[in-house]
MOPAC internal coordinates of N, CA, C and O (Angstrom, degrees):
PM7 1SCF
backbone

  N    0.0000 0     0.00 0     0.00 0    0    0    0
  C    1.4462 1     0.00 0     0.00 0    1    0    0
  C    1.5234 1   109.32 1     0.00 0    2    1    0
  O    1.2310 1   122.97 1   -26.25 1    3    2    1
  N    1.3932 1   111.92 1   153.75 1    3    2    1
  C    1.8113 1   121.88 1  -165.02 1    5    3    2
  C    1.8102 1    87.77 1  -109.61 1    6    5    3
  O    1.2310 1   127.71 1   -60.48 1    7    6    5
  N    1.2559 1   102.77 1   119.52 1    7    6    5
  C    1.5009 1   115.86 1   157.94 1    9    7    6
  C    1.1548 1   121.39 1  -130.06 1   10    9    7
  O    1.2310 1   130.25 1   -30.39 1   11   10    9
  N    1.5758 1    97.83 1   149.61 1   11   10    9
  C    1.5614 1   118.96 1  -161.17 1   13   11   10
  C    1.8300 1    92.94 1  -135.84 1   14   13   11
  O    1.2310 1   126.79 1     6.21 1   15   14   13
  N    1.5515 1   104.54 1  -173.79 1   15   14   13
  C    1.2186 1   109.17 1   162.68 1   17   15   14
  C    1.9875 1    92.32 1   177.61 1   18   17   15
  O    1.2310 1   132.23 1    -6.65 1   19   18   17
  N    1.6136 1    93.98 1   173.35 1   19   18   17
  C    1.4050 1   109.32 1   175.09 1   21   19   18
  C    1.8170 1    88.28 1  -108.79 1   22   21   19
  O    1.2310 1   108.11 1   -30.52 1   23   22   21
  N    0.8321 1   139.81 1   149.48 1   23   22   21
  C    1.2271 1   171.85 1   104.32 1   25   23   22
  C    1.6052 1   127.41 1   -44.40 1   26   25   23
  O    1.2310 1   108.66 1   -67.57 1   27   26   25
  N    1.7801 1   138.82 1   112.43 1   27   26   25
  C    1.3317 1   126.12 1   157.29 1   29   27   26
  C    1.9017 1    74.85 1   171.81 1   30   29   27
  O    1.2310 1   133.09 1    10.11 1   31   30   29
  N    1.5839 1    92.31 1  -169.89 1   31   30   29
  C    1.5597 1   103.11 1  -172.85 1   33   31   30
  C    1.4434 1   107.79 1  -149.52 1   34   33   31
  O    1.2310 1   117.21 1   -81.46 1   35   34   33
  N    1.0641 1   122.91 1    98.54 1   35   34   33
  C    1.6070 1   134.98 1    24.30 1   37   35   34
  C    1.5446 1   113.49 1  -109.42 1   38   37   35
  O    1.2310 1   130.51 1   -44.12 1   39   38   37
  N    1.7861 1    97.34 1   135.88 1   39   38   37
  C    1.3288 1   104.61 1  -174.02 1   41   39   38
  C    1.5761 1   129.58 1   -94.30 1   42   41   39
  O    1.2310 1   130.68 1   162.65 1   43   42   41
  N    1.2639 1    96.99 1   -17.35 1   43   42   41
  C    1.7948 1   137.84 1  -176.48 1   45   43   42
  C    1.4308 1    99.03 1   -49.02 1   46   45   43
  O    1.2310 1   111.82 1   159.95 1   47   46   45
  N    0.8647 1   133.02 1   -20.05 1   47   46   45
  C    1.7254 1   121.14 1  -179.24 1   49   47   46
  C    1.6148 1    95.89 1  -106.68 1   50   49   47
  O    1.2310 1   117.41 1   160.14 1   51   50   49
  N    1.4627 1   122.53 1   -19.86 1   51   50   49
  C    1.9254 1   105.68 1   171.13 1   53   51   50
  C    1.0797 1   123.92 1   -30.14 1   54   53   51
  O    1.2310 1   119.12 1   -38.88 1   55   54   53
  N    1.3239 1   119.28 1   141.12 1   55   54   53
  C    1.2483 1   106.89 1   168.89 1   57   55   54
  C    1.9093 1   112.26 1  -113.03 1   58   57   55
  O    1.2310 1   128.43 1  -160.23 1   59   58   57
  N    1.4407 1   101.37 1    19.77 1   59   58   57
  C    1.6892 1   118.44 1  -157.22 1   61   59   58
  C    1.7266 1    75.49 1   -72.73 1   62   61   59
  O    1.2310 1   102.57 1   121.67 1   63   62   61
  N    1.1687 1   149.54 1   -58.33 1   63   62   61
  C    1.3722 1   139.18 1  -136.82 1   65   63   62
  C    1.1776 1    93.64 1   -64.11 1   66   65   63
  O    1.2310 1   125.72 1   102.50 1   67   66   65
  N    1.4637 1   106.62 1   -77.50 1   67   66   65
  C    1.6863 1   107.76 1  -179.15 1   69   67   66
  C    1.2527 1   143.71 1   -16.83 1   70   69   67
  O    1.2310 1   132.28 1   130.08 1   71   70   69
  N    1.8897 1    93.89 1   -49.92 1   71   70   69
  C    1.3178 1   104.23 1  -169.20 1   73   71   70
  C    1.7948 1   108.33 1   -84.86 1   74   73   71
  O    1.2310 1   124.12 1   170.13 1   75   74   73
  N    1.6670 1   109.69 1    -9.87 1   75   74   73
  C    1.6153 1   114.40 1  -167.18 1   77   75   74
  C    1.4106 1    90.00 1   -95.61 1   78   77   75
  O    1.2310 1   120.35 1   133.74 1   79   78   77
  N    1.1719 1   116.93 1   -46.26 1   79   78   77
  C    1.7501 1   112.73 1   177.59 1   81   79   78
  C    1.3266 1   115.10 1   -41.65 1   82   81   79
  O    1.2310 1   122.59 1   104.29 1   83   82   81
  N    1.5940 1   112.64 1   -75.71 1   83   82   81
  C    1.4293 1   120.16 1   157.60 1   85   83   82
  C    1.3888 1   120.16 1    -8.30 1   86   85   83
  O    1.2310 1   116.17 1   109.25 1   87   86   85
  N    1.6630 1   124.88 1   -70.75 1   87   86   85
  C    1.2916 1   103.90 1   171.13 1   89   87   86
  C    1.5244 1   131.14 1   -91.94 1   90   89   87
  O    1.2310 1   121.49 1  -175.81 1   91   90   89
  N    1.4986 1   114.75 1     4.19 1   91   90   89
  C    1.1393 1   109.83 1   177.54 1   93   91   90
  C    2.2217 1   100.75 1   -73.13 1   94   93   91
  O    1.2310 1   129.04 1   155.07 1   95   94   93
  N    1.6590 1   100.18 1   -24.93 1   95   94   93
  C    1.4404 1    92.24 1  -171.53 1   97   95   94
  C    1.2981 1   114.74 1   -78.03 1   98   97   95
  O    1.2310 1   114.55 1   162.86 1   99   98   97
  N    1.7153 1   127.93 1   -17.14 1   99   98   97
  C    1.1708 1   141.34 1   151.98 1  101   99   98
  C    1.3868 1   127.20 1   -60.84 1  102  101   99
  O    1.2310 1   115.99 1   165.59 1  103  102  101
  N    1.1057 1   125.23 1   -14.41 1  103  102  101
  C    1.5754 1   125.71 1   153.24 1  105  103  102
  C    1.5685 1   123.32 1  -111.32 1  106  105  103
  O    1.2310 1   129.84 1  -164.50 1  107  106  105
  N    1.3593 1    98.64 1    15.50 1  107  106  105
  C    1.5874 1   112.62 1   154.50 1  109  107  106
  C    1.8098 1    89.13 1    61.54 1  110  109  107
  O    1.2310 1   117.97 1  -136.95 1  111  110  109
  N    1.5136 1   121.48 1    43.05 1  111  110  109
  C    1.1105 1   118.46 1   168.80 1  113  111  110
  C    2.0109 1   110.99 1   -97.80 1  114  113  111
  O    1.2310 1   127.46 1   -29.41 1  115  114  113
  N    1.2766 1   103.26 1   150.59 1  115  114  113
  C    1.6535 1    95.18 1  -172.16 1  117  115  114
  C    1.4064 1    88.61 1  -118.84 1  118  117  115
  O    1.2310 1   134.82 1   -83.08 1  119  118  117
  N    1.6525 1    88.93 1    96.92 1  119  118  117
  C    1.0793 1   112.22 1   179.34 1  121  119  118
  C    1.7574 1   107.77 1  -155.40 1  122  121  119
  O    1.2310 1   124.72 1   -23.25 1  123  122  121
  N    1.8653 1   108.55 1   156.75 1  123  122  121
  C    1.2661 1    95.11 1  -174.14 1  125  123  122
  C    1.7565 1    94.88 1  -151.26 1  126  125  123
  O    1.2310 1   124.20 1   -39.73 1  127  126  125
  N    1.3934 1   109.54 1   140.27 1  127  126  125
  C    0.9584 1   119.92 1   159.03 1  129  127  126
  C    1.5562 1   142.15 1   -91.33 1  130  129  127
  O    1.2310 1   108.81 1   -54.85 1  131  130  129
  N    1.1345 1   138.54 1   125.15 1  131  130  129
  C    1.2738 1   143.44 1  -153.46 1  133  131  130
  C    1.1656 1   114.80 1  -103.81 1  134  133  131
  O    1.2310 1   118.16 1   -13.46 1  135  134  133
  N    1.3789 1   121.12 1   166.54 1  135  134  133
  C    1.7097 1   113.42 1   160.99 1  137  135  134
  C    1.9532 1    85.06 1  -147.90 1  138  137  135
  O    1.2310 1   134.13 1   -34.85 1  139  138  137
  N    1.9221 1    90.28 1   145.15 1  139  138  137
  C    1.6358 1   106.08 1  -169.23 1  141  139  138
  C    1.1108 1    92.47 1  -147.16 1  142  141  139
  O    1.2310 1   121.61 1   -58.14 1  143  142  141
  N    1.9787 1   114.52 1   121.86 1  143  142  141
  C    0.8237 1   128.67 1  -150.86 1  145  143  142
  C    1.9633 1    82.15 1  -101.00 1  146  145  143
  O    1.2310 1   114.56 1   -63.86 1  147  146  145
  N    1.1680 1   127.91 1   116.14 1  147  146  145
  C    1.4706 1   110.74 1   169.81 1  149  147  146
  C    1.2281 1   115.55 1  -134.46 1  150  149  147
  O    1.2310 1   116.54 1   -59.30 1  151  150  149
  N    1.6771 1   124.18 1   120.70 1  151  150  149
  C    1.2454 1   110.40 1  -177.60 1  153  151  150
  C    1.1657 1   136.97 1   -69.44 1  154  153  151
  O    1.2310 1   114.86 1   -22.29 1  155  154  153
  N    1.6267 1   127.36 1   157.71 1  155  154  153
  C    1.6937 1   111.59 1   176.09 1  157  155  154
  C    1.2467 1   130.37 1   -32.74 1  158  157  155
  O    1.2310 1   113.28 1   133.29 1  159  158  157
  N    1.1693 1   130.30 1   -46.71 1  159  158  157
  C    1.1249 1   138.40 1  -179.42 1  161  159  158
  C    1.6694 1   124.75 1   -45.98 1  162  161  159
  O    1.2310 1   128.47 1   132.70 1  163  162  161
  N    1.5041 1   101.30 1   -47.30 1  163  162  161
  C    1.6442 1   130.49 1   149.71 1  165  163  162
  C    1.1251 1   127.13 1   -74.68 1  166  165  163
  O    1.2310 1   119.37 1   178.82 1  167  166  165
  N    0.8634 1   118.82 1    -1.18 1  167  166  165
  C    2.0177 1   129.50 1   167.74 1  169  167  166
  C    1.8806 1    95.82 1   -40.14 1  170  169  167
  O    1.2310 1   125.67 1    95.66 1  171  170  169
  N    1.3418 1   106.71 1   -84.34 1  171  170  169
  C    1.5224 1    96.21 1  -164.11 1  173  171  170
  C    1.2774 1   140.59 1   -51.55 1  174  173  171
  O    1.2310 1   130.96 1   139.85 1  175  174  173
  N    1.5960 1    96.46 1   -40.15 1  175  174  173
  C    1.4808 1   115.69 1   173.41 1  177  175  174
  C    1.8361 1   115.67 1   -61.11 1  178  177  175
  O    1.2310 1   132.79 1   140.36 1  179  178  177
  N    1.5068 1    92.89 1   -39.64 1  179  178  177
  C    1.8760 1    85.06 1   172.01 1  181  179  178
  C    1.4752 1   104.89 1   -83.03 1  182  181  179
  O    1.2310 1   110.23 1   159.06 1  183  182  181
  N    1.1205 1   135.95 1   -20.94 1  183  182  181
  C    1.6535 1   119.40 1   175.56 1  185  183  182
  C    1.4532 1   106.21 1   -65.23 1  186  185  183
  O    1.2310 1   122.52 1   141.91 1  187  186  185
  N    1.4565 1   112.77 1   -38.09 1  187  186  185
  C    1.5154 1   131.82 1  -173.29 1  189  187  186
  C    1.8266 1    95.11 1   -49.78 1  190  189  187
  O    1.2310 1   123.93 1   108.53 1  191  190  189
  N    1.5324 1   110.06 1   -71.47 1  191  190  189
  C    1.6709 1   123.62 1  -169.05 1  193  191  190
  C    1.9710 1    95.65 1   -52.75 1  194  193  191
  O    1.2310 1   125.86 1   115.17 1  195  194  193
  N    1.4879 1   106.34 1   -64.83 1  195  194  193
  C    1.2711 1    98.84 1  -168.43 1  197  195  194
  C    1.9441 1   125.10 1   -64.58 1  198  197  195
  O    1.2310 1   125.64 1   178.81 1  199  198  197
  N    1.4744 1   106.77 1    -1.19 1  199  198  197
  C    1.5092 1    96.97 1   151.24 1  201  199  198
  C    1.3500 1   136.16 1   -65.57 1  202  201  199
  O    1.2310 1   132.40 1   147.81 1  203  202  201
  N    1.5874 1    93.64 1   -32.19 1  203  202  201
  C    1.4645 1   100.37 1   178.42 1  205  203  202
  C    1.8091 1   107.21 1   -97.13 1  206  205  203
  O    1.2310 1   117.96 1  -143.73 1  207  206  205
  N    1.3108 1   121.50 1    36.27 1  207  206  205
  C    1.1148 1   112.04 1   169.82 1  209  207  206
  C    1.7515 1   123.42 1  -115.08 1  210  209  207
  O    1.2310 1   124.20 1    17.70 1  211  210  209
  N    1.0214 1   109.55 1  -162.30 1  211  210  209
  C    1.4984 1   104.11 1   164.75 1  213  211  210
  C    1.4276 1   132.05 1   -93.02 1  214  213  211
  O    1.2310 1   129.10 1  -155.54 1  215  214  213
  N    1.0882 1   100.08 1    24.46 1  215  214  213
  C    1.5334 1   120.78 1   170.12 1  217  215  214
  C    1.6017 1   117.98 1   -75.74 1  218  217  215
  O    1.2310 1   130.59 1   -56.08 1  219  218  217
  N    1.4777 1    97.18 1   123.92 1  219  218  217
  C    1.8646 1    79.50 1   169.71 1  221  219  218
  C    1.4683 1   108.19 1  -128.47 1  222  221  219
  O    1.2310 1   112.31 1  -140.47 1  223  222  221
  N    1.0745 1   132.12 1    39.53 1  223  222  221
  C    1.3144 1   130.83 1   158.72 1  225  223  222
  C    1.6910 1   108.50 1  -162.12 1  226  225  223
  O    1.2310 1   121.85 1   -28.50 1  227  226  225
  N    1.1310 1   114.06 1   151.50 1  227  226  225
  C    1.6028 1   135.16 1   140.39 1  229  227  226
  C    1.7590 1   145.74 1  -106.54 1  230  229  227
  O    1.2310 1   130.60 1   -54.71 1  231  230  229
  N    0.9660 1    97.15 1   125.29 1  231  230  229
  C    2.0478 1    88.71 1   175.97 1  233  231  230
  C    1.8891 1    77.89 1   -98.02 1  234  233  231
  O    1.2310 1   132.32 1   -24.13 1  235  234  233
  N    1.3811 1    93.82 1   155.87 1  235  234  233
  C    1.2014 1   133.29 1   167.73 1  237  235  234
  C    1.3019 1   140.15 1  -104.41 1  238  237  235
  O    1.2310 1   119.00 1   -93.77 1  239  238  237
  N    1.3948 1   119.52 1    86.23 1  239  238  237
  C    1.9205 1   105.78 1  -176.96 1  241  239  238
  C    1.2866 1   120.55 1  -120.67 1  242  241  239
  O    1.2310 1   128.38 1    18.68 1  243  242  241
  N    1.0234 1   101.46 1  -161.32 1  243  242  241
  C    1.5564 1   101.01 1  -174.28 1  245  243  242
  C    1.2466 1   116.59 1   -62.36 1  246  245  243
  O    1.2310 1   113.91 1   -30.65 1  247  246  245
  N    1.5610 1   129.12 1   149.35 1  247  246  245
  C    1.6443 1   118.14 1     4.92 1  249  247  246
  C    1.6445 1    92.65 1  -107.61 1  250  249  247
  O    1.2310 1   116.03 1  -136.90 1  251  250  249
  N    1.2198 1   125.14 1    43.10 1  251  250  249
  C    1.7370 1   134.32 1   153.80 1  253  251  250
  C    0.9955 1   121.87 1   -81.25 1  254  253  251
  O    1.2310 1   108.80 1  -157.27 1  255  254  253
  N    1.7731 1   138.57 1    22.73 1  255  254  253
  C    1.5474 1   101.76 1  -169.86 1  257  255  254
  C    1.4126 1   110.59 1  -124.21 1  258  257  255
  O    1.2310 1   126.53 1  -178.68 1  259  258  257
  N    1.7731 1   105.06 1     1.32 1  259  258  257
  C    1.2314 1   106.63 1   159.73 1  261  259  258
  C    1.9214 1   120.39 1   -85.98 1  262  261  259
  O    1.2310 1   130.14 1   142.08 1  263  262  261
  N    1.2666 1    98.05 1   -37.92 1  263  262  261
  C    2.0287 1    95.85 1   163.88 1  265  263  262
  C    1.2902 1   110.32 1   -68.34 1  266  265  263
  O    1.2310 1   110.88 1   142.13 1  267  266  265
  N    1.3311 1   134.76 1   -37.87 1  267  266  265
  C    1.6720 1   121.85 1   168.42 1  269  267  266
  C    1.6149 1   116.22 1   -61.13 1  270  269  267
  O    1.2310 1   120.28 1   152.42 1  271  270  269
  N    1.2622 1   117.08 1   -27.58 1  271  270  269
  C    1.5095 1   109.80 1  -176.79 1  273  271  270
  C    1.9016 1    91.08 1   -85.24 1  274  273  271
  O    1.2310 1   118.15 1   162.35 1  275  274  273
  N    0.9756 1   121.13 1   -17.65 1  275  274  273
  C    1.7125 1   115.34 1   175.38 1  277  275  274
  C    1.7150 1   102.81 1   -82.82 1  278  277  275
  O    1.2310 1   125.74 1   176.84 1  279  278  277
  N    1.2204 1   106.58 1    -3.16 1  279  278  277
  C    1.7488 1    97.07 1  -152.73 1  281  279  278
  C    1.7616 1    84.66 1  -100.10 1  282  281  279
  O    1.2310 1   118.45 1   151.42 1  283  282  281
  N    1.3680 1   120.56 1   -28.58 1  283  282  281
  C    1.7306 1   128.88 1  -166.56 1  285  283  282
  C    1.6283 1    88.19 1   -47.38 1  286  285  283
  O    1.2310 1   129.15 1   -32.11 1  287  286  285
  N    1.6384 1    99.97 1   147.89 1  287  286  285
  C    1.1018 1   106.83 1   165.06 1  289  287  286
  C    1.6221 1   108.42 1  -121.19 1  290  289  287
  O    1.2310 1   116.18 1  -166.46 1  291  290  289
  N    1.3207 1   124.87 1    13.54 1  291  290  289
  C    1.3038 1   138.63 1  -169.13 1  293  291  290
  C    1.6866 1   111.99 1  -162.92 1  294  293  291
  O    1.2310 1   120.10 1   180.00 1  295  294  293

């Protein structure tokens, strides 16, 4: 399975899941999109866990997108 997620705090009003689910379930892809509510404080340590996970993408929001553009390693 293909996982993704939006990332920032608070994530609960996104509407990215819905709308990525939606078409991942329309191209019959098994795949799922997430939303992870993580606070600043936990910013690094979950970017840290989710490199080594089965995740292959992130959206980025607030208030992450200045420690994620510090967090790029490329």
């Amino acid at each position: 399975m293909i996982r993704a997620a939006v990332i920032g705090s608070p994530v609960v009003q996104s509407l990215s899941p819905a709308m990525h689910n939606a078409v991942f379930a329309q191209l019959g892809m098994d795949a799922h999109y997430g939303a992870l509510d993580v606070s600043p404080t936990d910013f690094s340590a979950t970017i840290d866990r989710l490199r080594r996970s089965e995740y292959v993408g992130l959206s980025i929001t607030m208030p992450h997108k200045d420690a994620a553009f510090r967090a790029c390693d490329e």
